[in-house]
C-alpha positions in Angstrom: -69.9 -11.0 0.8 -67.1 -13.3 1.6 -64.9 -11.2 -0.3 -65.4 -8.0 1.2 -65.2 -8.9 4.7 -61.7 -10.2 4.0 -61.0 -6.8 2.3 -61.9 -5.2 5.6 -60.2 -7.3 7.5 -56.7 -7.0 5.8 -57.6 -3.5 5.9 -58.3 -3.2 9.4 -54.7 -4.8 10.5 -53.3 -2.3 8.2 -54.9 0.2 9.4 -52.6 -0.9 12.9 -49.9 0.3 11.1 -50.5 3.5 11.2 -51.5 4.1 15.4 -50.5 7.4 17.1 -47.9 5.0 18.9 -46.2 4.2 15.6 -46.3 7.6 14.0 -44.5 9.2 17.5 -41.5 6.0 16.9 -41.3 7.6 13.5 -40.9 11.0 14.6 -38.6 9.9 17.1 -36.1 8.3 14.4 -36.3 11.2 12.3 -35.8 14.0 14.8 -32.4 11.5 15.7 -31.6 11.6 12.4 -31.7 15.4 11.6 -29.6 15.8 14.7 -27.0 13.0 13.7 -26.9 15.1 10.3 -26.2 18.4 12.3 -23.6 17.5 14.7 -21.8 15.5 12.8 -20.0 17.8 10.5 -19.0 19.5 13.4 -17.3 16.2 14.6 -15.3 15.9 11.4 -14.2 19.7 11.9 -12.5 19.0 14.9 -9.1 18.6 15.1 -7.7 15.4 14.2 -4.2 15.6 16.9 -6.1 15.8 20.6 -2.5 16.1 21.8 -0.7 18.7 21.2 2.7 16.8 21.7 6.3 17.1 20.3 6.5 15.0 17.6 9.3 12.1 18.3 12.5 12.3 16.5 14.2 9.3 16.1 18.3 8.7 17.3 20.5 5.6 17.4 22.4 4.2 20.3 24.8 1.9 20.4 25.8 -0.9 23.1 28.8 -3.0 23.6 29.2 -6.9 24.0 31.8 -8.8 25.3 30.3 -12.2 23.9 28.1 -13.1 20.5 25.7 -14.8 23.4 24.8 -10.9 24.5 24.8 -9.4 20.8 22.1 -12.5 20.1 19.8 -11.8 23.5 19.8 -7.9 22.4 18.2 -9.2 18.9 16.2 -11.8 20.5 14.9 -9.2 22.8 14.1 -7.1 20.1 11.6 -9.2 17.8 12.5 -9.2 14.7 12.3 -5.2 14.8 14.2 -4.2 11.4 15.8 -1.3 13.4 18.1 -3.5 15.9 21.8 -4.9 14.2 24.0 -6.4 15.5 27.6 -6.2 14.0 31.4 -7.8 15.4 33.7 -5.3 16.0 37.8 -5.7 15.8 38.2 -4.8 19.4 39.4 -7.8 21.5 37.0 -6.7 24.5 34.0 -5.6 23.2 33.7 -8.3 20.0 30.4 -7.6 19.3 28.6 -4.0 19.0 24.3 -3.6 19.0 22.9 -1.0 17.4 19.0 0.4 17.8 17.2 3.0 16.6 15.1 4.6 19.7 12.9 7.8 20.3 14.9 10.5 22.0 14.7 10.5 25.8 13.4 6.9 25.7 16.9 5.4 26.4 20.1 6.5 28.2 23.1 5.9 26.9 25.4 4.8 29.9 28.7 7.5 29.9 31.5 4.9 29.9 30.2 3.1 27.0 33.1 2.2 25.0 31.6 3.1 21.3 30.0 6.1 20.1 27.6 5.9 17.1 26.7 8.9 14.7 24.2 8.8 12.4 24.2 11.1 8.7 21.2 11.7 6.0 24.3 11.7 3.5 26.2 9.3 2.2 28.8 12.0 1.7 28.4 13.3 5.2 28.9 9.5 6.6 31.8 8.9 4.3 34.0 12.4 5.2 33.9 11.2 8.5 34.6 8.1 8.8 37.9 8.9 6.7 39.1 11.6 9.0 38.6 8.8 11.9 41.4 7.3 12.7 41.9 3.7 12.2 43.3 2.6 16.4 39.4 3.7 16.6 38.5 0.9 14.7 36.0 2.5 12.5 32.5 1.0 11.0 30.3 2.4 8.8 26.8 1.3 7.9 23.2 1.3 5.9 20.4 1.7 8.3 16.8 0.2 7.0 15.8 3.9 7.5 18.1 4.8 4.7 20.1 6.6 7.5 24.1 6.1 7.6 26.0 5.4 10.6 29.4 6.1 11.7 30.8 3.9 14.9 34.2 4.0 16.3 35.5 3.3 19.9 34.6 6.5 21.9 38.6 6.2 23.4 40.7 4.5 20.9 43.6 4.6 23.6 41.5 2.4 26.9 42.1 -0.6 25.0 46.2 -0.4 25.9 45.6 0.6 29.5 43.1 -2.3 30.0 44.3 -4.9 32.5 45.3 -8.3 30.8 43.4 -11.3 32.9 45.8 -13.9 33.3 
């Protein structure tokens, strides 16, 4: 007799189990689940770009400095970001020239800046014109990290005999 009532015992807490309150939490989770499973591929269906933007194209500018101290801040500034150089120049004003590569309309370039930088896909392109450049414009050509070439040359190879001497 010992035997059974322990039978009906375990089957009595079993039998707890299985209440109407348990059995409506079942329902609950599965009804969630069916609509999880319904909505969802409509969510992946959705477009991926919420904005409908401009995509950013990508330009270089170029900025002039009179001392290595400024050439180093500008690189500083920049972090360790692999598309800031910084490069001397043969002009006896500007010694040192800073080169970044910014999204258009981000930046201005200020109008009496003394260099001008182009940038070419080619090395060809880069190459036929910095040859046709001529040399009192003190001419530089480089590799970007993009793979992009650039062209930079004073922007007025002629300011750098009006300049005033400082005595």
């Amino acid at each position: 007799m010992g035997s059974l009532l322990r039978v009906t015992h375990v089957t009595i807490r079993w039998h707890r189990l299985f209440t109407q309150r348990e059995t409506t939490m079942a329902k609950r989770s599965i009804l969630l689940a069916l609509l999880l499973a319904i909505t969802m591929p409509i969510a992946v269906t959705a477009d991926d770009n919420p904005c409908p933007c401009i995509p950013k194209s990508l330009v270089w500018v170029v900025e002039a400095c009179e001392t290595w101290n400024c050439a180093q801040a500008a690189m500083v500034n920049a972090n360790g970001d692999p598309f800031v150089l910084s490069m001397p120049t043969a002009d006896t004003q500007w010694k040192w020239i800073v080169m970044r590569r910014v999204v258009a309309g981000s930046a201005t370039v200020s109008p009496d800046s003394p260099f001008l930088i182009d940038s070419y896909s080619q090395f060809s392109d880069a190459l036929s014109q910095y040859t046709t450049i001529d040399k009192s414009a003190l001419p530089m050509m480089f590799s970007a990290v993009d793979g992009a070439m650039l062209v930079v040359r004073l922007k007025d190879p002629n300011a750098a005999h009006r300049r005033p001497t400082v005595r």
